[in-house]
C-alpha atoms as one frame of an Amber mdcrd trajectory, in Angstrom:
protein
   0.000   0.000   0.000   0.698   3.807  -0.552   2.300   5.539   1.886   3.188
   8.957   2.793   6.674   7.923   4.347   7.442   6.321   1.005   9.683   8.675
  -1.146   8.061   8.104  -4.477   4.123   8.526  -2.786   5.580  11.564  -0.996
   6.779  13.488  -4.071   3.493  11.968  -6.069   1.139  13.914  -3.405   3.137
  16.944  -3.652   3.205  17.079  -7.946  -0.705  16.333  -7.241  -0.745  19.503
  -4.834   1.190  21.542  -7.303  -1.619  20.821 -10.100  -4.343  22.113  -8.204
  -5.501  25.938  -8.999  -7.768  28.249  -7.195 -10.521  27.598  -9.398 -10.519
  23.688  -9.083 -13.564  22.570  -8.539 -14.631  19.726  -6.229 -16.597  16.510
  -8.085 -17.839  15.679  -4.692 -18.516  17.472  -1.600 -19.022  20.961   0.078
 -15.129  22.224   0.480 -13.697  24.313  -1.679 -10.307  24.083  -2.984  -8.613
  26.529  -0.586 -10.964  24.693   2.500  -9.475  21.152   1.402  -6.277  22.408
   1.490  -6.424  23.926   4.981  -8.171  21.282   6.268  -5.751  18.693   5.438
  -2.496  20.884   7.566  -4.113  20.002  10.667  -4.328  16.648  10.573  -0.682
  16.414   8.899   0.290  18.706  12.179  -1.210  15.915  14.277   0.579  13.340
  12.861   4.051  14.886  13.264   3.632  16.378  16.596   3.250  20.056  15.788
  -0.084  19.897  17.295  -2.015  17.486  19.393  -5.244  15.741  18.885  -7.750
  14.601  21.582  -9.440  11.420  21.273 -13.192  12.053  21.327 -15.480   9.063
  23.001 -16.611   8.379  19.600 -13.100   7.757  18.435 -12.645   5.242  21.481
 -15.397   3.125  20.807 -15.224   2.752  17.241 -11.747   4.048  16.157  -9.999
   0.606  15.817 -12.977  -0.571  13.509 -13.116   2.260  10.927  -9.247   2.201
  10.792  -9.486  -1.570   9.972 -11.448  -0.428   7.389  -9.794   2.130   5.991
  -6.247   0.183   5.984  -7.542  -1.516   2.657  -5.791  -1.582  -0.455  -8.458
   1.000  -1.997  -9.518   4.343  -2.124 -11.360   5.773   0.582 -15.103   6.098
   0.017 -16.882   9.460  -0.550 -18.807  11.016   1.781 -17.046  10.145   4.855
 -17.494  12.312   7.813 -15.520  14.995   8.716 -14.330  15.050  12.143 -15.927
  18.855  13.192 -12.370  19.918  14.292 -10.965  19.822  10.904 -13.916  21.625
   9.516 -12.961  24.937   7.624 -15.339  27.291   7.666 -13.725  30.471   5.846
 -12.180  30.792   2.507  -8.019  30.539   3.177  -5.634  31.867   0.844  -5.016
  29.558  -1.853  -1.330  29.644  -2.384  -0.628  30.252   1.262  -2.392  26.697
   2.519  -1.209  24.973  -0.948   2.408  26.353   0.400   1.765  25.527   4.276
   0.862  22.415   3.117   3.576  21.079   1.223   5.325  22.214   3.836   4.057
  20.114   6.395   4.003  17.254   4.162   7.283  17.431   4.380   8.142  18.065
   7.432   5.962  14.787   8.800   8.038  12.802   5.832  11.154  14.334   7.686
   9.622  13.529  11.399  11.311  10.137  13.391   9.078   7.442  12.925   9.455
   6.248  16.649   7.878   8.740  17.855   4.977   8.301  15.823   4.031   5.598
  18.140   3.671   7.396  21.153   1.286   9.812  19.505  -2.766   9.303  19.625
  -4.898  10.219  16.144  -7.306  11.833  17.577 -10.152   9.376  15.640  -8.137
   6.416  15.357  -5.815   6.306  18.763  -2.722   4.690  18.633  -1.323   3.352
  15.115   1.480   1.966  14.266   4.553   3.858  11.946   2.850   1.968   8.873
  -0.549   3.069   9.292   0.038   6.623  10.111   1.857   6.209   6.625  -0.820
   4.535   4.762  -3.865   6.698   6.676  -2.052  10.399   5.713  -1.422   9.132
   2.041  -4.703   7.706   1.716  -6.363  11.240   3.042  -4.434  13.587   0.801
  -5.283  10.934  -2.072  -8.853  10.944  -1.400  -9.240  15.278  -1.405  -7.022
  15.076  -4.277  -9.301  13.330  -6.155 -11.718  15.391  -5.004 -10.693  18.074
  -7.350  -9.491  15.929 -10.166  -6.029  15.699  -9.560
């Protein structure tokens, strides 16, 4: 499976990034462009440490089962919910969250995998190196699509 801590999926989410526009449209859902990219530095912020997620009770009693279902060789589905902390609710700069972004990408590419396992996903709870790989790839794959890229 695709993951973000592998060099070639890294760069592949990042040339996807760089296609995007200001006018790209979404074929599914209520986000635009500039939304999907802000909302996808916070949960790349959570996964490298920069900022910390709290598990919600919902997340403890049925994290483990969605993330069994998400760590499937396939896309994820449309229409999945939103946890309401990642919602983005005014219109960001384009290039600035298309920069910030990348940036963070990056940086959680950079960040030491061992201490990926003493971090909680705020949904999910503890994951191993792997799936933190596989679950941030799969996310920035599925709002990519999103718009077409």
């Amino acid at each position: 499976m695709k993951s973000i801590f592998n060099l070639d999926d890294k760069d592949d989410i990042l040339n996807r990034i760089d296609e995007l526009h200001p006018n790209s449209k979404p074929m599914w859902g209520k986000m635009s462009v500039s939304q999907m990219l802000a909302h996808c530095i916070t949960p790349t912020k959570i996964s490298s440490g920069e900022m910390e997620g709290k598990q919600r009770l919902i997340g403890k009693l049925f994290g483990r089962i969605a993330k069994k279902q998400l760590l499937v060789d396939e896309p994820m589905k449309k229409g999945l919910p939103t946890d309401p902390g990642f919602v983005v609710k005014n219109e960001p700069d384009f290039y600035q969250s298309q920069k910030e972004l990348k940036d963070a990408i990056q940086r959680l590419y950079e960040t030491d995998k061992n201490a990926l396992l003493h971090r909680k996903h705020p949904f999910f709870g503890r994951m191993t190196t792997d799936e933190w790989g596989i679950l941030n790839y799969k996310h920035y794959d599925h709002h990519l699509r999103q718009f077409g890229v």
